[in-house]
C-alpha positions in Angstrom: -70.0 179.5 -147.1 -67.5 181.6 -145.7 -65.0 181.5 -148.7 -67.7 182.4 -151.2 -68.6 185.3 -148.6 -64.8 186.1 -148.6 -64.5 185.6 -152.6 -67.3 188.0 -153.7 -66.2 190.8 -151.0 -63.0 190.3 -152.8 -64.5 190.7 -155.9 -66.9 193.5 -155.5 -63.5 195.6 -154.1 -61.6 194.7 -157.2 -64.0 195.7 -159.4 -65.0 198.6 -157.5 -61.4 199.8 -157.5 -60.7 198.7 -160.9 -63.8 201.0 -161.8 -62.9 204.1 -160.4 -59.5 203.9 -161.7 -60.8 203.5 -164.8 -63.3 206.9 -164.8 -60.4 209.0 -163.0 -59.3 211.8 -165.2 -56.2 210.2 -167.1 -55.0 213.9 -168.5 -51.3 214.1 -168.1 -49.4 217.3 -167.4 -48.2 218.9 -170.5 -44.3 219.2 -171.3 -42.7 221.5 -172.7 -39.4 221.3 -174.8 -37.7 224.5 -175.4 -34.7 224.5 -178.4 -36.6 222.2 -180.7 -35.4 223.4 -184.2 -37.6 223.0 -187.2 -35.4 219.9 -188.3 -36.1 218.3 -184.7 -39.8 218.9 -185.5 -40.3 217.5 -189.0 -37.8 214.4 -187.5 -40.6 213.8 -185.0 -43.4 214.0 -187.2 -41.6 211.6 -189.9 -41.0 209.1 -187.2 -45.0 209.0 -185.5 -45.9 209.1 -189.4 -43.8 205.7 -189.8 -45.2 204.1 -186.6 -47.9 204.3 -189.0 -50.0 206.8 -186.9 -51.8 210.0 -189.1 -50.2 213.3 -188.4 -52.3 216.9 -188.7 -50.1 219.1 -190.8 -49.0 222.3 -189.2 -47.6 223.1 -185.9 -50.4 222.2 -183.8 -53.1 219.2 -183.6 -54.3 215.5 -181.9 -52.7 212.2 -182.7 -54.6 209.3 -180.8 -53.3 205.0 -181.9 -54.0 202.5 -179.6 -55.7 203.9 -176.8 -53.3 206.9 -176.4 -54.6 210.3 -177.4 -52.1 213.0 -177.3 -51.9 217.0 -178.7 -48.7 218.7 -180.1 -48.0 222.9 -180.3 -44.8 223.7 -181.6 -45.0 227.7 -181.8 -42.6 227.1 -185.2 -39.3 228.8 -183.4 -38.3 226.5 -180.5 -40.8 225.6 -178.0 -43.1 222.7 -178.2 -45.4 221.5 -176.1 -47.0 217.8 -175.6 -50.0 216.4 -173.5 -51.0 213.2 -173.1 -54.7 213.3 -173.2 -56.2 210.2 -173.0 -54.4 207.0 -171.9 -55.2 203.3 -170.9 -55.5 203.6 -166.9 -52.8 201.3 -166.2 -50.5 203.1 -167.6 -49.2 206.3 -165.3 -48.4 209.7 -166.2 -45.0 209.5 -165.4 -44.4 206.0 -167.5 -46.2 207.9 -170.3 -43.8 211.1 -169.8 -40.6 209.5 -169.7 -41.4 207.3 -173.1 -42.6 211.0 -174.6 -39.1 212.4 -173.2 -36.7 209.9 -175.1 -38.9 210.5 -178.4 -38.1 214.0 -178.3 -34.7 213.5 -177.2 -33.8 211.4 -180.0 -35.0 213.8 -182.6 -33.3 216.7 -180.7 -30.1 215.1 -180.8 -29.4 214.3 -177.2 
């Protein structure tokens, strides 16, 4: 009797925990790139396009694929900003940041 006690307590704390991680806010902090040229744009924009995701035309909109919603603004001189919206919980911020980071990098030329 005890285990089953022990088991559901168990239980009713995962799922508890598992719930509230799942409604917390999953916005990210938006990052900025500075010195993105318009080739480093349209390199970035050719490479989501053939991950296969649709891309808004113009410097500003929402991508979202796989349970990752993210905006772009890229005020069409150098600076462009990116913020992860919506994400799967387990997933963090930072993990999310550093995959957005190399993107951009790669496109920038670094």
């Amino acid at each position: 009797m005890k285990l089953i006690v022990s088991l559901l307590a168990i239980y009713l704390v995962f799922s508890l925990g598992l719930a509230q991680a799942q409604n917390e806010e999953s916005d990210c902090k938006p990052l900025k790139f500075i010195n993105v040229t318009p080739d480093a744009f349209e390199c970035m924009k050719k490479k989501i396009q053939d991950y296969g995701i649709d891309v808004p035309p113009g410097n500003e909109g929402e991508m979202s694929e796989k349970g990752v919603t993210g905006s772009f603004e890229w005020d069409g001189k150098s600076v462009l900003t990116i913020t992860i919206k919506e994400k799967p919980f387990w997933v963090s911020c930072e993990t999310a940041d550093e995959r957005v980071i190399l993107f951009v990098d790669e496109c920038k030329g670094k």
